[in-house]
C-alpha positions in Angstrom: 7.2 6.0 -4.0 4.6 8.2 -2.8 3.8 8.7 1.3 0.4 6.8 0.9 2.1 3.7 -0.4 5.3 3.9 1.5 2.8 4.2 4.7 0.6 1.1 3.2 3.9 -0.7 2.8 4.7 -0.4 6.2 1.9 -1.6 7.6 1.5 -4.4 5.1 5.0 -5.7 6.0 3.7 -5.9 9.8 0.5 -7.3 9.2 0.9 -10.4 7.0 3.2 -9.1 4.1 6.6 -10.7 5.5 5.1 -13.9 5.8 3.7 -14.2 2.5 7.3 -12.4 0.9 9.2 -15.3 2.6 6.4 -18.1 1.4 7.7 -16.9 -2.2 11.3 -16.6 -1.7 11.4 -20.1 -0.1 9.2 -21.6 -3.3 12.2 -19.6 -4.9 14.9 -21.3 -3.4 13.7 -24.3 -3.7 12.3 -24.1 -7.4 16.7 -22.9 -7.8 18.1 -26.0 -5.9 16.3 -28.4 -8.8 18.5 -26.5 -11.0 15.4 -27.4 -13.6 12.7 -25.3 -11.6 15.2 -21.9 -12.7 12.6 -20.0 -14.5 9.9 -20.5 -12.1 12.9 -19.6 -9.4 13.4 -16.1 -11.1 9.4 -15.7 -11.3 9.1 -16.5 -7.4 11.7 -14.2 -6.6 10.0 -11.3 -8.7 6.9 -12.1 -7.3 8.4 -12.3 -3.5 9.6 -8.7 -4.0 6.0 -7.5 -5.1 4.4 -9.1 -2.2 6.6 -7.7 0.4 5.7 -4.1 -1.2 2.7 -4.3 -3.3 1.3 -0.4 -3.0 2.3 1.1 -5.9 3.3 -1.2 -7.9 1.0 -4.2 -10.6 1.8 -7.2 -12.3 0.5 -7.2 -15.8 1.1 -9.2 -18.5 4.6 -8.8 -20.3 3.6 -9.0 -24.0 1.4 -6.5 -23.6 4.4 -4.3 -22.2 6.2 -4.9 -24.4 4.5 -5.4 -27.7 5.8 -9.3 -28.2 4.7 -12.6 -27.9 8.3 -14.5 -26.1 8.5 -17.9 -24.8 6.7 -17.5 -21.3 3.7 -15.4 -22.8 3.2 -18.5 -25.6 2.5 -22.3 -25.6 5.4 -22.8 -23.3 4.1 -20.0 -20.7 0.5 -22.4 -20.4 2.8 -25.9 -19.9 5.1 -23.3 -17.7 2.4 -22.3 -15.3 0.6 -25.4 -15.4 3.8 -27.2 -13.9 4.0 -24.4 -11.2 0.0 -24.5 -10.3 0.6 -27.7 -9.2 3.9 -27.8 -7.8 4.0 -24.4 -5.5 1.0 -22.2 -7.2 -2.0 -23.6 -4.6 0.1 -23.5 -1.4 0.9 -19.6 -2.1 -2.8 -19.1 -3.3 -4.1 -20.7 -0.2 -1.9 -18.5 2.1 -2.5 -14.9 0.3 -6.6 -16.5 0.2 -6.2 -17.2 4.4 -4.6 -13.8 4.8 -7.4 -11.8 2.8 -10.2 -13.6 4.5 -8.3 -12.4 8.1 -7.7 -8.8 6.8 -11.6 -8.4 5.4 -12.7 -9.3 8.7 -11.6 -5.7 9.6 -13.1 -2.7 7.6 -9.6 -1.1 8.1 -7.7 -4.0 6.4 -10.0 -4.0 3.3 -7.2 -2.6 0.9 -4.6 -5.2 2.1 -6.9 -8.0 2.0 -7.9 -6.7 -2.1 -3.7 -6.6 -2.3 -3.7 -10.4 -0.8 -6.4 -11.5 -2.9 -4.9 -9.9 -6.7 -1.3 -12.0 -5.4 -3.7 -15.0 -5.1 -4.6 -14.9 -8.7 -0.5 -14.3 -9.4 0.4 -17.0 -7.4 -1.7 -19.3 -9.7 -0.2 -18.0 -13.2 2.4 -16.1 -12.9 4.7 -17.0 -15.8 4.0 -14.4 -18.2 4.0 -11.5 -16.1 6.2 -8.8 -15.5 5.7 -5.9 -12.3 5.8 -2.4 -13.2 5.1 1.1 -11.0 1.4 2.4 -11.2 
């Protein structure tokens, strides 16, 4: 990881980051103890790990890393992330959308408030999606 986005890691985790991380882990846990929620569980606990280091890393979509249509970038992907907009998506949305409109208050939290506001848009959809290094 390179010194800028180690450093912008840092601060992130101290300003707002944690918070957010644990937000998904616990829609993770919770998404596992229904036993049925298992595939959202895996994609919260993916997504947790991004948001508690985002610099350096994206979350783009996974057929078009991989070259393949599979069963979470089809039909079953829409119903997929449909079930999770309504079920955890809108609370995480609504706390990365809270913590972006507190960071762009600042001139200096600009970048972390862009960072909160791309994890709002993953929090809505992100079945389908895969995290990879920039």
């Amino acid at each position: 990881m390179p010194a800028v986005s180690l450093l912008l890691n840092i601060v992130w985790i101290v300003f707002g980051g944690l918070w957010m991380a644990v937000g998904w882990m616990i829609a993770a846990v919770i998404m596992a103890i229904t036993i049925i929620g298992l595939p959202w569980a895996r994609a919260a606990f993916n997504i947790g790990v991004y948001s508690l280091l985002p610099f350096g890393q994206q979350a783009v979509d996974r057929d078009g890393v991989t070259g393949q249509h599979d069963i979470g970038t089809g039909p079953l992907g829409l119903i997929g992330n449909l079930i999770w907009l309504v079920l955890a998506g809108w609370w995480l949305a609504l706390g990365h959308l809270i913590t972006a409109i507190l960071w762009a208050v600042t001139i200096v939290g600009l970048p972390f408030a862009w960072a909160h506001l791309k994890l709002a848009g993953l929090a809505l959809w992100p079945i389908g999606k895969v995290i990879v290094p920039i």
